[in-house]
C-alpha positions as CSV (number, residue, x, y, z in Angstrom):
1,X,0.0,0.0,0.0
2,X,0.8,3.6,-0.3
3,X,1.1,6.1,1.9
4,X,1.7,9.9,2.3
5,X,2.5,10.7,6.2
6,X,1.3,14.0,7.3
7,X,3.3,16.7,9.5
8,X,1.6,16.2,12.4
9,X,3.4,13.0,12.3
10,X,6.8,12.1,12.7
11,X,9.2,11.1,9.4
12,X,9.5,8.1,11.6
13,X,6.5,6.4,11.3
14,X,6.7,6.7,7.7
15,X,9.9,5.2,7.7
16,X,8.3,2.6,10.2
17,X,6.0,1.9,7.0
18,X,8.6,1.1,4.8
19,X,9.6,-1.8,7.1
20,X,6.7,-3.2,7.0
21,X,7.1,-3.5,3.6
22,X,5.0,-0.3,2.1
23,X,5.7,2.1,-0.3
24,X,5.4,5.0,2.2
25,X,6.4,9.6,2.3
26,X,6.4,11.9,4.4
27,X,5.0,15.4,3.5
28,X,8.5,16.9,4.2
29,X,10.6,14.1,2.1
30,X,7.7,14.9,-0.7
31,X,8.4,18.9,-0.5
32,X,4.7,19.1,1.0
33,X,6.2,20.6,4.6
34,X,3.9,24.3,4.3
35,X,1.6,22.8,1.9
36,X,-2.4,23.6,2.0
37,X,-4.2,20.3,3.0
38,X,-6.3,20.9,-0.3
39,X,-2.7,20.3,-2.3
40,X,-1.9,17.0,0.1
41,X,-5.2,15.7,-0.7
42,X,-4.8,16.5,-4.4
43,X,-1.1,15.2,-4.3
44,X,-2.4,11.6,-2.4
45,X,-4.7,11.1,-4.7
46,X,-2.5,11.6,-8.2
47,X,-0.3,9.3,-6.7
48,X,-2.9,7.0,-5.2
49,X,-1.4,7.1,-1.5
50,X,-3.5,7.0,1.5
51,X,-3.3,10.0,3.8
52,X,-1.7,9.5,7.6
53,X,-2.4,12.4,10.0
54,X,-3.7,13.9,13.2
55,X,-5.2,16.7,11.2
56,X,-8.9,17.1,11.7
57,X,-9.6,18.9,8.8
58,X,-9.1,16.3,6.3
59,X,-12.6,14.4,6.9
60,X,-14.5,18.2,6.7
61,X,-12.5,18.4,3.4
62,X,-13.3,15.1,2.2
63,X,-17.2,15.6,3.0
64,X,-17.4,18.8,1.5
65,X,-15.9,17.8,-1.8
66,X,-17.8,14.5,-1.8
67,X,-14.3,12.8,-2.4
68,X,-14.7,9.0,-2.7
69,X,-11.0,9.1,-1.9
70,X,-8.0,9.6,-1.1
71,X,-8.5,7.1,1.6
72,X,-7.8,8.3,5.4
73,X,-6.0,7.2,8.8
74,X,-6.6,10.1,11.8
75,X,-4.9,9.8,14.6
76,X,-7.6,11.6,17.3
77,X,-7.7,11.6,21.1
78,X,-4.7,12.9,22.3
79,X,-1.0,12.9,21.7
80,X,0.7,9.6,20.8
81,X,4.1,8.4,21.6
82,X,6.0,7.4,18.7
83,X,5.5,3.3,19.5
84,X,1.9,3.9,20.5
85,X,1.7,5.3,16.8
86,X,3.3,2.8,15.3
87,X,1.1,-0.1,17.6
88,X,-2.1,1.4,16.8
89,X,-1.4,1.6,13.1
90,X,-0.2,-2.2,12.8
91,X,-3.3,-2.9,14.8
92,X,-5.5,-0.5,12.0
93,X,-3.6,-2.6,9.3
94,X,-3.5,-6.0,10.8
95,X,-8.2,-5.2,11.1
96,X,-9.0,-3.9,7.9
97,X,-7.9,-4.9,4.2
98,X,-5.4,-3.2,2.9
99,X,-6.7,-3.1,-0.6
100,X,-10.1,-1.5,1.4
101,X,-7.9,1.7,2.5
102,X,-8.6,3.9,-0.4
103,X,-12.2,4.1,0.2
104,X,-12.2,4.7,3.8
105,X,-11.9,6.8,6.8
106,X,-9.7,5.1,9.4
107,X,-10.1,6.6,12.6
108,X,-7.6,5.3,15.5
109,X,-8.0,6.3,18.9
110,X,-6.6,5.3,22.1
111,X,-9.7,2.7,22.9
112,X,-11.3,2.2,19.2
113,X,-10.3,1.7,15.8
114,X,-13.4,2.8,13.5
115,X,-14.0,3.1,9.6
116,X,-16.5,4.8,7.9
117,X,-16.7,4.4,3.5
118,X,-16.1,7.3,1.8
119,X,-17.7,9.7,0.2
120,X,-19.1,11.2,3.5
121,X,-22.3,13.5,4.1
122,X,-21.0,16.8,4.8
123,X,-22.2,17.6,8.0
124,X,-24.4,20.8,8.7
């Protein structure tokens, strides 16, 4: 699978990804470090990656614009330690088909690990 870290996570995680055996960037190896999250979407998509971030704007953007994809992982509920990243993310990929990624909304927090398909209802 591919994957395009955001900067609210750490280079390491998407280095973490290669060994696992993905094909995986981080916005700041990809020149995406003070990019809108309009271009990152744009940029995932071209390239067929599934976005990796903390950022909460992404599913808002991905409603709005009735995107069927790029597909999502959100980190939510707090701060996470670089191994508690990297656990709950194995434990994400380990539940749900990779090849089901591009379609959905992974959301890992501390307790849960939920999906919703996109596109989303934008919310009112």
């Amino acid at each position: 699978m591919k994957f395009l870290v955001d900067m609210p996570l750490s280079p390491e995680l998407a280095e973490w990804l290669k060994l696992q055996g993905h094909d995986a960037v981080h916005a700041i190896e990809a020149g995406l470090s003070r990019s809108l999250d309009e271009m990152i979407l744009d940029r995932a998509r071209n390239e067929q990656r599934v976005i990796v971030t903390a950022d909460l704007d992404y599913p808002r953007l991905l409603a709005l614009a009735q995107m069927e994809g790029p597909g999502l992982i959100l980190f939510r509920g707090g701060n996470y330690s670089e191994q508690e990243a990297r656990e709950r993310l194995g434990q994400a990929l380990k539940k749900i088909p990779v090849e089901d990624l591009p379609t959905l909304i992974v959301v890992i927090e501390k307790d849960r690990i939920r999906q919703r398909r996109l596109p989303l209802q934008p919310t009112r």
